[in-house]
C-alpha positions as a printed NumPy array, in Angstrom:
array([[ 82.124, 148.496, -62.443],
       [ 79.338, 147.448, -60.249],
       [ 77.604, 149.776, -57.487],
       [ 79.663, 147.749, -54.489],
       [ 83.076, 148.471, -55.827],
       [ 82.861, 151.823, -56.493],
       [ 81.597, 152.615, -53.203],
       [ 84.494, 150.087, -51.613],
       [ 86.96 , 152.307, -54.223],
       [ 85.031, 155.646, -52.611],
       [ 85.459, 154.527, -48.728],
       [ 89.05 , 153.29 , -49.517],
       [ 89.723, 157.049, -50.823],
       [ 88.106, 158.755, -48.042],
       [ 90.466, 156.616, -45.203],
       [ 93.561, 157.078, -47.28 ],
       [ 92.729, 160.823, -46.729],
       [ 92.225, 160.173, -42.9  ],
       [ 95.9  , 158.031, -42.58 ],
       [ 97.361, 161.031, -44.452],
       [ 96.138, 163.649, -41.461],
       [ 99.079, 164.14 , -38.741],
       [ 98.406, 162.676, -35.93 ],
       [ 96.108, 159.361, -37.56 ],
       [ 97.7  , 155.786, -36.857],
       [ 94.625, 153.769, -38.229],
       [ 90.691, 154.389, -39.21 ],
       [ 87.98 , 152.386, -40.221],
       [ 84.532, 152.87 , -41.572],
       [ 81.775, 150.991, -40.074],
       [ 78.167, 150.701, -40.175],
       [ 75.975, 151.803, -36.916],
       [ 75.513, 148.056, -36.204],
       [ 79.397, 147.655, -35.656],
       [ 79.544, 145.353, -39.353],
       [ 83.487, 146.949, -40.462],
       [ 83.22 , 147.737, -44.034],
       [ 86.994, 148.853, -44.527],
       [ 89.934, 149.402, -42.45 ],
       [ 93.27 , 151.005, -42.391],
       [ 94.049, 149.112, -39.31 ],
       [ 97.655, 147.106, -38.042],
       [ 97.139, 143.433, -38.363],
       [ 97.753, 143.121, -34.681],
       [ 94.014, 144.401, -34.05 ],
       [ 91.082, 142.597, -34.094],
       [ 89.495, 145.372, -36.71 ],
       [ 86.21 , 143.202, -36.522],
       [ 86.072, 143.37 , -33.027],
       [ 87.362, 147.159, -32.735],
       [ 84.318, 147.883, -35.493],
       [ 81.899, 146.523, -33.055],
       [ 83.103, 148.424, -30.239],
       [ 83.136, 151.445, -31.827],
       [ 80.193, 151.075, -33.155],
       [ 78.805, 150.83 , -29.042],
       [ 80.484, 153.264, -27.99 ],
       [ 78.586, 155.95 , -30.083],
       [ 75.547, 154.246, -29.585],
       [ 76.233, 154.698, -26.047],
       [ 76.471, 158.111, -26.739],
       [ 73.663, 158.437, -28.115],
       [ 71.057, 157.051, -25.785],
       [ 72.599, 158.853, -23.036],
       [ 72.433, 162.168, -24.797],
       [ 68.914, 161.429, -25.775],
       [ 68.256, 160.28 , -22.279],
       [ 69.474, 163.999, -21.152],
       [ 67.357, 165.511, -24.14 ],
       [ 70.218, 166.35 , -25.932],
       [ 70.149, 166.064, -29.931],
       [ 72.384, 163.25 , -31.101],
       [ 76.26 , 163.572, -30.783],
       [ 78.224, 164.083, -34.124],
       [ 81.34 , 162.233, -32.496],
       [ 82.797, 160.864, -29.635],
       [ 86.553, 161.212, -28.187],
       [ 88.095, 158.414, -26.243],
       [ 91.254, 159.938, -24.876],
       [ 94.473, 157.78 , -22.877],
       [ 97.646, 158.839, -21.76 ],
       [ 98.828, 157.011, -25.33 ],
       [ 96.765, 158.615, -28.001],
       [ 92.789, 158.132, -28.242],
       [ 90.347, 157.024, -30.573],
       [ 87.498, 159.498, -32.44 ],
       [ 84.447, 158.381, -33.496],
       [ 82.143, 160.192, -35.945],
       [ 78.977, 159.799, -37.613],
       [ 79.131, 159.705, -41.232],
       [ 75.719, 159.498, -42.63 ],
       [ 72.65 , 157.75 , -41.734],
       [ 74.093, 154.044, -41.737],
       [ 77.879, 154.775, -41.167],
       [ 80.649, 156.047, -38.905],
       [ 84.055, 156.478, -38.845],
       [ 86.306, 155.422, -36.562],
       [ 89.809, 156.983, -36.034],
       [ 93.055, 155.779, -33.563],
       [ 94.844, 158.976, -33.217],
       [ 98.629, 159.087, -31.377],
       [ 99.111, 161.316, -28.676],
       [100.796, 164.191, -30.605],
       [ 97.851, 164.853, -32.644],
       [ 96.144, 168.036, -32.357],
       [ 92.491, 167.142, -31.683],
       [ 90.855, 170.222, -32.954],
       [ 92.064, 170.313, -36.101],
       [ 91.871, 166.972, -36.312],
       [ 87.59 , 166.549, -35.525],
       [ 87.702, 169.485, -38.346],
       [ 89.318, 167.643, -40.75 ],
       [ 87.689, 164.741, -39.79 ],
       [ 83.913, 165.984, -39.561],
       [ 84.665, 166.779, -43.706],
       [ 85.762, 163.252, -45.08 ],
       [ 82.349, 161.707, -42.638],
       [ 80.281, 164.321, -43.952],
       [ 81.775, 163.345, -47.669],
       [ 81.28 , 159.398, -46.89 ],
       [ 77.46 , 160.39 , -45.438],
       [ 76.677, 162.342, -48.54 ],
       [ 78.017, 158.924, -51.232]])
């Protein structure tokens, strides 16, 4: 088995563990330049386009934090009135991206959560 499908086996692993968290309706890892590398995403979403965004919105994050002298943030939490999206750094190269539904306990859940990145940042 080559290097590239073991580590396509390994991030396929790591987001069946994120959809089978209460409270997860789709993930996604993607690199810090927004490139999606595997999804657990509804058809009806552009996951390309979602990866991208994503992938701005913690870089957003980011400069503004290190604008305010702040060290880099781990994760960011976009929260609506229908559920919210989480993402997390997970590694040097990587994040992880998570749609969460509104009955989801976001605590727990950015626990959870901080483990499988820190697993995926660590392969």
């Amino acid at each position: 088995m080559s290097n590239i499908s073991l580590v396509k086996k390994q991030i396929a692993a790591h987001l069946d563990e994120c959809m089978a968290l209460d409270g997860v309706s789709g993930c996604a890892v993607v690199s810090r330049t927004g490139a999606l590398m595997e999804k657990r995403i509804e058809n009806c979403l552009s996951a390309p386009s979602f990866a991208a965004m994503s992938a701005t919105v913690i870089g957003s994050a980011e400069a503004a934090a290190s604008m305010l002298h702040f060290s880099r943030p781990a994760s960011v939490f976009v929260e609506g009135d229908d559920g919210g999206i989480i993402v997390l750094s997970a590694g040097k190269d990587n994040l992880i991206t998570v749609i969460i539904n509104k009955s989801a306990d976001i605590q727990s859940l950015k626990r959870e959560l901080a483990v499988i990145a820190n697993n995926i940042g660590e392969e």
